[in-house]
C-alpha positions, 0 to 999 in steps of 0.5 A: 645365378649358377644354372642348373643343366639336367642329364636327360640322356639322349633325345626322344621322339615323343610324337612317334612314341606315341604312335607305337604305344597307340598300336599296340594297344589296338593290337592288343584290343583287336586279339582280346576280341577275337579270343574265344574261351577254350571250351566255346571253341570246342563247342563250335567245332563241335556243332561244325563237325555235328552239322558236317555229319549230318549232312554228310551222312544220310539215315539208313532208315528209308520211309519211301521204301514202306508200303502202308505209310499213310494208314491209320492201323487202328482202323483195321478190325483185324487189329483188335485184341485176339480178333484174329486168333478167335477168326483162325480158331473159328476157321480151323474147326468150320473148315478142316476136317479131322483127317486133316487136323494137323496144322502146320502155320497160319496167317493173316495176309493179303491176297492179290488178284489176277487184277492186282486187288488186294483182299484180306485173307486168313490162311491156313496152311496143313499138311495137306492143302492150303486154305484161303478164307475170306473172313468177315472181321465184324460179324465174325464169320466165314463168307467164302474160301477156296482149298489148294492140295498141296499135291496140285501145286507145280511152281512156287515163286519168292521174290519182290511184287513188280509191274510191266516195264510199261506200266504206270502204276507206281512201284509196290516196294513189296516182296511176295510168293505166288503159287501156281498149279497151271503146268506152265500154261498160260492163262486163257483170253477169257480168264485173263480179261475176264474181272469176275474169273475165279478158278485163276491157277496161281495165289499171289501173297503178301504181308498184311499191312498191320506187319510193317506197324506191330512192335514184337518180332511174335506180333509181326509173325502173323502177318509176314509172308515170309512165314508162309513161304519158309514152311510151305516149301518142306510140304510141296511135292518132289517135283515143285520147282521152287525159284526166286524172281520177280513176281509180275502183276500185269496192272498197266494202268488199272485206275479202278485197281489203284483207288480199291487198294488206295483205299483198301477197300479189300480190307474190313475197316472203319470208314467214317460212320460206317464200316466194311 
């Protein structure tokens, strides 16, 4: 019987061969998992790139720096509509006088005392004097209010509200003017410690609170001291000096000053069942 021989070619390894084809194939198994579709990739390096911003880039708007922050605005009875404008009106016939009836600007501002209390005051500011008015927002009157002559007034100081190096009250974040007819003297012991001494020779304004929570540039205006500090100097006498600096508000540990302008107790508001 003939045999039969086969041309196989050359001799193979069937062992290795297998290996080889077995890592390929994990190879090929390992690169499907770690292939990410085009646009998931860039998804991710977008959310990367967005995380690396934000936490690179801080905001440019900073809340700590905003005095008033923990205030209910509509408390305020002043924050009513056309309060303040009926309480102006009422004021401007009540208390100036024809010969003076030429207005110039008027506000609702906070006033801050020798004591660094803070009191709400409409002002009224003519040609000729400076009003301050103490106004009472429920019952819609005039309780007390004190006039300035422009022409008494020698030093007119814009800048930002600051307490001694050694005081412990905390930092106002607040700017102000202060105008002041004492000449340059100093306030005598028995004015200056004196918490019931009225005829102090200077008024320290600031914004009222409602300014840093009124939407319109119009709404603000009634409430921003700085208002009153761009208007009043065109009036002061030739030989007003008229400066910016710090404004210093001798409050070194006033407890009692802290909780009064805390609670703002300068301010007429609802408290509760009951307001003042």
């Amino acid at each position: 019987m003939d045999e039969t021989y086969f041309d196989e070619g050359p001799a193979g390894n069937f062992e290795t061969a297998t290996l080889e084809i077995t890592k390929e194939l994990d190879v090929n198994e390992l690169n499907s998992q770690n292939t990410v579709p085009v646009g998931a990739d860039t998804a991710k390096k977008n959310r990367e790139n967005k995380t690396y911003t934000s936490s690179e880039v801080p905001s440019s708007k900073d809340l700590s720096n905003i005095p008033f922050k923990h205030i209910d605005i509509h408390s305020f009875f002043s924050d009513r509509n056309e309060v303040v404008d009926r309480a102006l009106k009422d004021c401007q016939e009540s208390l100036i006088n024809e010969e003076e009836n030429d207005i110039i600007g008027s506000w609702l501002l906070t006033e801050i005392s020798l004591w660094d209390i803070e009191k709400e005051r409409l002002v009224i500011l003519s040609k000729k004097a400076i009003y301050s008015i103490k106004y009472d927002f429920i019952s819609l009157k005039i309780l007390e209010y004190n006039r300035i002559p422009l022409l008494q007034i020698d030093t007119l100081v814009s800048g930002e509200l600051v307490y001694p190096p050694s005081s412990l009250a905390p930092k106002r974040h607040m700017s102000g003017i202060r105008l002041m007819w004492n000449k340059g003297n100093p306030v005598p012991l028995t004015k200056k410690w004196n918490p019931f001494a009225k005829d102090i020779p200077w008024l320290t304004y600031a914004s009222h609170p409602l300014f840093w929570y009124k939407g319109s540039e119009v709404e603000k205006a009634r409430f921003n001291v700085e208002g009153l500090q761009s208007l009043i100097k065109d009036f002061l006498p030739s030989d007003c000096i008229i400066r910016n600096g710090l404004i210093i508000i001798e409050n070194y540990f006033g407890v009692g000053a802290l909780v009064h302008n805390r609670n703002g107790l300068g301010f007429y508001k609802i408290r509760g069942k009951v307001s003042f």
